[in-house]
C-alpha positions in Angstrom: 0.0 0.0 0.0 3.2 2.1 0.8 3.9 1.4 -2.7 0.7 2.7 -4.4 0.9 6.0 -2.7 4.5 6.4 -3.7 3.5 6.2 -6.9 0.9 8.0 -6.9 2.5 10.6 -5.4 5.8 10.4 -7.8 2.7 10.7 -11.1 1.7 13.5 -9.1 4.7 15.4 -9.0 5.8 14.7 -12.2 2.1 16.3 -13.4 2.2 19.5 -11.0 6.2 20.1 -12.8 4.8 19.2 -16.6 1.5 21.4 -15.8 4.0 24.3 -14.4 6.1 24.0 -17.6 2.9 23.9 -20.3 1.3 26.4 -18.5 4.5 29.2 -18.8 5.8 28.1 -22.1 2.7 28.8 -23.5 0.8 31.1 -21.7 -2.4 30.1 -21.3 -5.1 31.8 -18.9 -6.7 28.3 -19.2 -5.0 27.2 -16.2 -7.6 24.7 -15.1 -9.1 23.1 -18.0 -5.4 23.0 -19.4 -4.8 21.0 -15.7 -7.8 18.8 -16.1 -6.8 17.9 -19.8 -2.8 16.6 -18.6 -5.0 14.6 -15.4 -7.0 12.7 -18.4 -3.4 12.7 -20.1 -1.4 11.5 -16.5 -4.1 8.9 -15.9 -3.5 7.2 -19.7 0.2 7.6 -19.0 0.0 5.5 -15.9 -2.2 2.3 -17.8 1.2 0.7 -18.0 1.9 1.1 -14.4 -1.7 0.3 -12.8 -1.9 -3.0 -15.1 1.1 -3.9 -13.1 -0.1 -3.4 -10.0 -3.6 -5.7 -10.9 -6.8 -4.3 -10.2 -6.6 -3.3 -6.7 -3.5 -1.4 -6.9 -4.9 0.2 -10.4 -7.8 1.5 -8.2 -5.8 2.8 -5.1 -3.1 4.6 -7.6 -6.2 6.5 -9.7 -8.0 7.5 -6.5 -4.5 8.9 -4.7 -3.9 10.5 -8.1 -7.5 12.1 -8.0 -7.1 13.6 -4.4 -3.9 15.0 -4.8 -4.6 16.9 -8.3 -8.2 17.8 -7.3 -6.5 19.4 -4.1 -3.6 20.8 -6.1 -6.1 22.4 -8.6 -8.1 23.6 -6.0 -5.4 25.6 -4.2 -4.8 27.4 -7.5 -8.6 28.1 -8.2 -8.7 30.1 -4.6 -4.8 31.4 -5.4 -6.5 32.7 -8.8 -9.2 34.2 -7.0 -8.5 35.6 -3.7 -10.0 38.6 -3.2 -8.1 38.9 -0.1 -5.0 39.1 -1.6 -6.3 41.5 -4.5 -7.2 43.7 -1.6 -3.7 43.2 -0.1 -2.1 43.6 -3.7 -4.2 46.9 -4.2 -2.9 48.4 -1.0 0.5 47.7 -1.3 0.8 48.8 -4.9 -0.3 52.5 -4.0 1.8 55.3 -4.8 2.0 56.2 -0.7 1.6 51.9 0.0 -1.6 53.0 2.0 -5.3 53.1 1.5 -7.7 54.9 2.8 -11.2 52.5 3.6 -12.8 54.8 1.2 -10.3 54.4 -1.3 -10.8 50.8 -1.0 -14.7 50.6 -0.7 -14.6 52.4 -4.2 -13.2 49.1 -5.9 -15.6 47.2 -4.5 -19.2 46.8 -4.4 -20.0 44.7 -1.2 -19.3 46.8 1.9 -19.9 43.9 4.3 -17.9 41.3 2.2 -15.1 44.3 2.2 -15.1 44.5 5.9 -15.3 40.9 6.5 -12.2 40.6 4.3 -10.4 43.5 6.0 -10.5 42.2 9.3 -9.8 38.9 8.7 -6.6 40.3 6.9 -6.0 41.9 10.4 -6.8 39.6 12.3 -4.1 37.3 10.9 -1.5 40.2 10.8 -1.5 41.1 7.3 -2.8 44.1 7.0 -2.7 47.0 9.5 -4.7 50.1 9.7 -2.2 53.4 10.4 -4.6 55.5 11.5 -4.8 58.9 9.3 -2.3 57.0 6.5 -4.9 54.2 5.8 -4.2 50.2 5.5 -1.1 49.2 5.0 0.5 46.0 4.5 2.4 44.0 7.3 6.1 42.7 6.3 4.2 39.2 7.7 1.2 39.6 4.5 4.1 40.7 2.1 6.2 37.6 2.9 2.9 36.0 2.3 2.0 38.0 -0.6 5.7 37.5 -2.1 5.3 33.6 -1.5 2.2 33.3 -3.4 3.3 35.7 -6.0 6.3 33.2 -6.9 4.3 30.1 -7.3 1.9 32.2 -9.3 4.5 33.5 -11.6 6.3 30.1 -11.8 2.9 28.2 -13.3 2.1 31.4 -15.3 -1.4 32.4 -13.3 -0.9 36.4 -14.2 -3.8 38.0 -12.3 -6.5 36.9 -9.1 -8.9 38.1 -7.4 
């Protein structure tokens, strides 16, 4: 059993690096349909290796396989569409590197969602409000923000939120 999830985890990796690549070289904003089309293609790849490990084995690879590249795919969706990090990109990106609340309640239409966003960005230390200056942007969310913006760059997702 060991074995299975070695494997699967080894097709896994080999995808996420092959789905990286693609993605860059050729630029696509199809990031997940283009990462559901190499699954089909990773899954046909790997006939060869789940005939070998008979029909048991076959079933325990494909469904390890389908967990971790559902999961990886779905850390990218909410990467691609944080708002929270829009908001923290937004801020940081200002000529002064502060915001003002109404300068930030103008890009958005949900004042409630905004707020709920805002403090939950404070509350985990990202963001911080400097009084008459506005929000601005913790060296913690940067670090955060910096992290995220690497993998982003590195499987060519260009924009979120």
């Amino acid at each position: 059993m060991i074995r299975l999830f070695i494997a699967s985890c080894l097709v896994f990796c080999g995808g996420v690096v092959l789905h990286a690549v693609l993605t860059h070289l050729i630029h696509s904003r199809n990031y997940v349909r283009n990462g559901y089309l190499l699954f089909v293609g990773m899954c046909l790849a790997a006939i060869p290796l789940a005939l070998r490990l008979g029909l048991v084995g076959a079933l325990v690879l494909y469904v390890a396989l389908t967990i971790l590249w559902n999961s990886y795919l779905l850390f990218f969706i909410n990467l691609m569409n944080s708002v929270s990090l829009r908001m923290m990109g937004e801020i940081d990106r200002s000529t002064t590197g502060n915001l003002s609340l109404a300068e930030i309640e103008s890009s958005w239409s949900d004042t409630d969602a905004l707020e709920s966003r805002l403090q939950a960005l404070a509350h985990n230390g990202f963001i911080v409000d400097d009084g008459a200056h506005g929000l601005r942007v913790t060296p913690r969310g940067r670090s955060f923000a910096w992290v995220l913006e690497v993998i982003r760059r590195t499987i060519g997702i260009e924009s979120f939120g």
